[in-house]
C-alpha positions as CSV (number, residue, x, y, z in Angstrom):
1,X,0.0,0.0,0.0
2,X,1.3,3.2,-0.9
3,X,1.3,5.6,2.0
4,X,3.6,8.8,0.4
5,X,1.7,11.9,1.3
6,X,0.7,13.5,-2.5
7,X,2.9,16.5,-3.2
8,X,1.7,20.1,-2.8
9,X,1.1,22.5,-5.7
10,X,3.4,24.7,-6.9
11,X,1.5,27.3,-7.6
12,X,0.4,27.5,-3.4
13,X,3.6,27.2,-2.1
14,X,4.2,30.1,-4.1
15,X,1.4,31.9,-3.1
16,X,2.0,31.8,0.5
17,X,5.6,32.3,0.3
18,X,5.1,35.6,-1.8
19,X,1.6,36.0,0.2
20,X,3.1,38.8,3.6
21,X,4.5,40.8,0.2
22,X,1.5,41.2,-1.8
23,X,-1.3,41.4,0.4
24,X,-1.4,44.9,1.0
25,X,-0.5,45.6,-2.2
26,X,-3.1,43.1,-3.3
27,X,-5.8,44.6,-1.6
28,X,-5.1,48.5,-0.6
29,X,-3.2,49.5,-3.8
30,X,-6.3,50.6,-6.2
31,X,-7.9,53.5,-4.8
32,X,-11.2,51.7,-5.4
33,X,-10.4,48.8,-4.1
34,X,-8.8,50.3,-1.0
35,X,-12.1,52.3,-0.5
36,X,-13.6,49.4,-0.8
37,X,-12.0,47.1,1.6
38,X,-11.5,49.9,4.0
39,X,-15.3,50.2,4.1
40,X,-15.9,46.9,5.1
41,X,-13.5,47.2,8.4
42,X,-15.5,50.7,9.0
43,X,-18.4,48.5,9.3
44,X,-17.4,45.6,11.8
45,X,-16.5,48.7,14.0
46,X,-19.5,51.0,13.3
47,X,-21.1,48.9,16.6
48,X,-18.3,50.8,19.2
49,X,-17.0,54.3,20.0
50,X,-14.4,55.7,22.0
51,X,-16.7,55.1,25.2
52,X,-16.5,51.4,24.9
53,X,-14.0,49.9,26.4
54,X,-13.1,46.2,26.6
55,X,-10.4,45.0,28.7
56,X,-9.0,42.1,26.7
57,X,-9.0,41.6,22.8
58,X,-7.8,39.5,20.5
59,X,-7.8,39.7,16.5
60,X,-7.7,36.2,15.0
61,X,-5.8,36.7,11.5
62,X,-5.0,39.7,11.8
63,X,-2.7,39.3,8.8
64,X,-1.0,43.1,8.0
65,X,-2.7,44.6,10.9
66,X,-4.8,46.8,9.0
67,X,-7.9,46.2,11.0
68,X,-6.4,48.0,13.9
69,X,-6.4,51.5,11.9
70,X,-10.2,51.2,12.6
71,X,-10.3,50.3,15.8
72,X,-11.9,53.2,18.0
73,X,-12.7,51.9,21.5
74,X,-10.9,52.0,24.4
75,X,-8.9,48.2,25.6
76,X,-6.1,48.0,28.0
77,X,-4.3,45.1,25.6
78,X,-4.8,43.8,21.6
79,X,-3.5,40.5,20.5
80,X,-2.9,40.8,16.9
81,X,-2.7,36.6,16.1
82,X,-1.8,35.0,12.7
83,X,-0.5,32.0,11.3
84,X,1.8,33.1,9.0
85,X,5.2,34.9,10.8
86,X,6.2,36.7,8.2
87,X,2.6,38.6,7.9
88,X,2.8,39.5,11.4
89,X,6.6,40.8,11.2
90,X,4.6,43.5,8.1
91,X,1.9,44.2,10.9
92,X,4.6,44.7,13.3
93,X,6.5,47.6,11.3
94,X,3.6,48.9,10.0
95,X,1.6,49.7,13.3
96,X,4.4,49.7,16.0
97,X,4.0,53.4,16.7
98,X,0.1,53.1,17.7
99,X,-1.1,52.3,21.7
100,X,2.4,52.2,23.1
101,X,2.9,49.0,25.2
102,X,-0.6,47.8,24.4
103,X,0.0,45.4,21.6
104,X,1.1,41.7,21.6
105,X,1.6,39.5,18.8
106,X,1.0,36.1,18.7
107,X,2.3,33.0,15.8
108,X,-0.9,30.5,16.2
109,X,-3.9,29.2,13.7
110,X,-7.5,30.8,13.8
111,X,-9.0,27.2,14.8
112,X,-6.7,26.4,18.0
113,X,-5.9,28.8,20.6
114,X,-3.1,28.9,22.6
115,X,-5.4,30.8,25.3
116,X,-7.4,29.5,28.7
117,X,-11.4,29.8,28.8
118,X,-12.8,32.9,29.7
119,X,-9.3,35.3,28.7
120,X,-11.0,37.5,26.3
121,X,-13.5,40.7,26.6
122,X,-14.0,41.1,22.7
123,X,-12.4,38.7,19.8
124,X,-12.7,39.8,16.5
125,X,-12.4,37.8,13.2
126,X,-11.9,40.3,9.8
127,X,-12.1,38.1,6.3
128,X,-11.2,35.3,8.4
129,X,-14.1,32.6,9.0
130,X,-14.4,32.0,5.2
131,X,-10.8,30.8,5.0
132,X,-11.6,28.0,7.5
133,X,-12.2,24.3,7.4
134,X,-14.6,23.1,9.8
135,X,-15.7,26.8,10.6
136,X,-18.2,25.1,13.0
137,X,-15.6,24.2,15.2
138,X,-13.5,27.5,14.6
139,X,-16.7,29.1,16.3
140,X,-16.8,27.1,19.4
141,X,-13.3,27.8,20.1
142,X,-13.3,31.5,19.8
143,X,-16.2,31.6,22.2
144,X,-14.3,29.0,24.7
145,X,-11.9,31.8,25.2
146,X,-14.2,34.6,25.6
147,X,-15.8,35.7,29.0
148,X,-18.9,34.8,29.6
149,X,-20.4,38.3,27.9
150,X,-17.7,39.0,25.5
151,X,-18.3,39.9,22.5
152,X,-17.4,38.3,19.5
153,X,-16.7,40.1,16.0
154,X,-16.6,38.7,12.7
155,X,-16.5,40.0,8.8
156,X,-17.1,38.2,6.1
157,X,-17.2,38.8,2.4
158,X,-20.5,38.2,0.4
159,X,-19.1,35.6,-1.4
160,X,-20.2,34.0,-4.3
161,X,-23.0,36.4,-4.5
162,X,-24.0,38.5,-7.3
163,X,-22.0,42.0,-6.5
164,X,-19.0,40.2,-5.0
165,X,-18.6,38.1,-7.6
166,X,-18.7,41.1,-10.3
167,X,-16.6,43.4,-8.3
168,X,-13.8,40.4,-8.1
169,X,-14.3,40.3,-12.0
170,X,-13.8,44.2,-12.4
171,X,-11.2,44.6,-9.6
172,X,-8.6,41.9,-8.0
173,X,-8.7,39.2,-9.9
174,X,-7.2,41.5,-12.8
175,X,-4.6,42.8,-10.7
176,X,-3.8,39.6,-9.3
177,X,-3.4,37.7,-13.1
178,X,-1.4,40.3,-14.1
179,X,1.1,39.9,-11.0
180,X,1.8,36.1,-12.6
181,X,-1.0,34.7,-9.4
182,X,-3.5,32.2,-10.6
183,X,-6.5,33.6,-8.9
184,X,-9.1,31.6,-9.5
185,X,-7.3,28.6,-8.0
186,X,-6.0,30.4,-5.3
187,X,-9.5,31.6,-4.4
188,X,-10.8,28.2,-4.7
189,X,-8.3,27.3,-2.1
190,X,-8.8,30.5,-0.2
191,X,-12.5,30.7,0.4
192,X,-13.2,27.6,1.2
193,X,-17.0,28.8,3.2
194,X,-19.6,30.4,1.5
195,X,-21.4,33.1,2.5
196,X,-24.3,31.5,2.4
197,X,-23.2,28.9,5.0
198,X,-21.6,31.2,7.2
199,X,-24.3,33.4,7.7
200,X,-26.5,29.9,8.5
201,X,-24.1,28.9,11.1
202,X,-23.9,32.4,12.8
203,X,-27.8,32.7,12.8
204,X,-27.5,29.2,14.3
205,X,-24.9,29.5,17.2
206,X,-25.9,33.0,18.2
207,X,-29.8,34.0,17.6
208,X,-29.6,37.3,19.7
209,X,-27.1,38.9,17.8
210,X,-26.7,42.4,15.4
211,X,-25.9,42.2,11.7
212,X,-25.3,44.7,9.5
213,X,-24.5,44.7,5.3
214,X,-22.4,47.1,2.7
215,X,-23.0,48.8,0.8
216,X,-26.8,48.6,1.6
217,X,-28.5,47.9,4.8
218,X,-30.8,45.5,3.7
219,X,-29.9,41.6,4.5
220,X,-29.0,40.2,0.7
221,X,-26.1,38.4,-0.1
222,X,-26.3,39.1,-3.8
223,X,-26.9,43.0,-3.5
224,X,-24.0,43.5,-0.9
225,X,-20.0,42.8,-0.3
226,X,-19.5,42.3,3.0
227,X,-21.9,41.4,6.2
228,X,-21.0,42.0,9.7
229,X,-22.0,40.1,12.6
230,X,-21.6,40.7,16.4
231,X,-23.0,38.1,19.2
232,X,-22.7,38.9,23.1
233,X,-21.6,35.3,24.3
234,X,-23.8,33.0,26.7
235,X,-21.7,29.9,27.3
236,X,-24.7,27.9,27.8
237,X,-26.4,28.6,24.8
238,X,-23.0,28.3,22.4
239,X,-21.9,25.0,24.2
């Protein structure tokens, strides 16, 4: 019986080596596009102020660190986790001047935490959860290490719906082909979670929660890009 493990694909491993390099670029280059992805962080943070305040936080692929930029409540420490070291070295340089000797960074995957129950006041998940097998089970540990009340945070893209799938069309996947990346299979490895799905499994874990879409604030997948969700956590209701 042959047991050899099949070889990865090229293309990937170049992806994700080239991957801390381009992102930005990728992503916040294109004045649209920029305006466009900059919107979507406005809106997972339209919920808070500067008179919130949570104690604890901790961003779960926080790739670049862009997220922060939009961050306008008040926390005494924010954990800015990723999986990929050489992403967080980028968000290192990039935000190291903002909330002196309140930022940690932290090498770890969006599924397992290296964190006890109950650490966190707020976790928050930007264009994360649609990268993620088993996203059920993502869920279940972000909430094991929230307090009991913490809130948890997450943005996801509207994908494959209608306007996402046109503004790819018109926007990134052009850039990215002509950068030599093979987008369509990298998105096919990428966004592994529908929107669809998503949203079913969020409705399902967390029924007392606040949504909110972009560009329009009615609840359609196919009309908007990105939808926003943000559940106070009972433990005995999440399991």
């Amino acid at each position: 019986m042959d047991t050899k493990m099949p070889c990865e694909d090229k293309e990937w491993i170049e992806y994700r080596e080239r991957f801390s390099t381009v992102y930005d670029d990728a992503n916040y280059s294109s004045p649209l596009q920029s305006s466009v992805m900059r919107a979507s962080h406005r809106l997972v943070e339209k919920a808070f102020d500067e008179q919130t305040y949570f104690g604890r936080i901790l961003e779960v692929g926080a790739g670049t660190g862009e997220h922060l930029h939009f961050v306008r409540h008040r926390f005494d420490e924010y954990i800015l986790s990723d999986q990929d070291h050489k992403t967080l070295e980028v968000a290192m340089n990039k935000i190291s001047g903002m909330h002196a000797g309140k930022l940690r960074y932290a090498m770890q995957t969006g599924s397992h935490l290296d964190y006890s129950d109950n650490t966190f006041d707020r976790l928050l998940a930007t264009h994360v959860l649609e990268h993620i097998y088993q996203p059920h089970l993502a869920l279940k540990e972000w909430v094991r290490v929230l307090k009991p009340g913490g809130v948890l945070s997450i943005l996801i893209p509207t994908d494959p719906g209608l306007a996402w799938r046109l503004g790819r069309h018109l926007g990134p996947r052009k850039q990215a082909m002509a950068k030599g990346i093979p987008y369509d299979y990298i998105m096919a490895r990428e966004h592994v979670n529908s929107c669809h799905n998503l949203v079913a499994l969020l409705r399902h874990y967390f029924n007392d929660a606040k949504e909110a879409w972009w560009p329009f604030p009615v609840p359609s997948i196919d009309l908007n890009l990105f939808f926003a969700f943000h559940a106070i956590v009972n433990k005995r209701a999440c399991g």
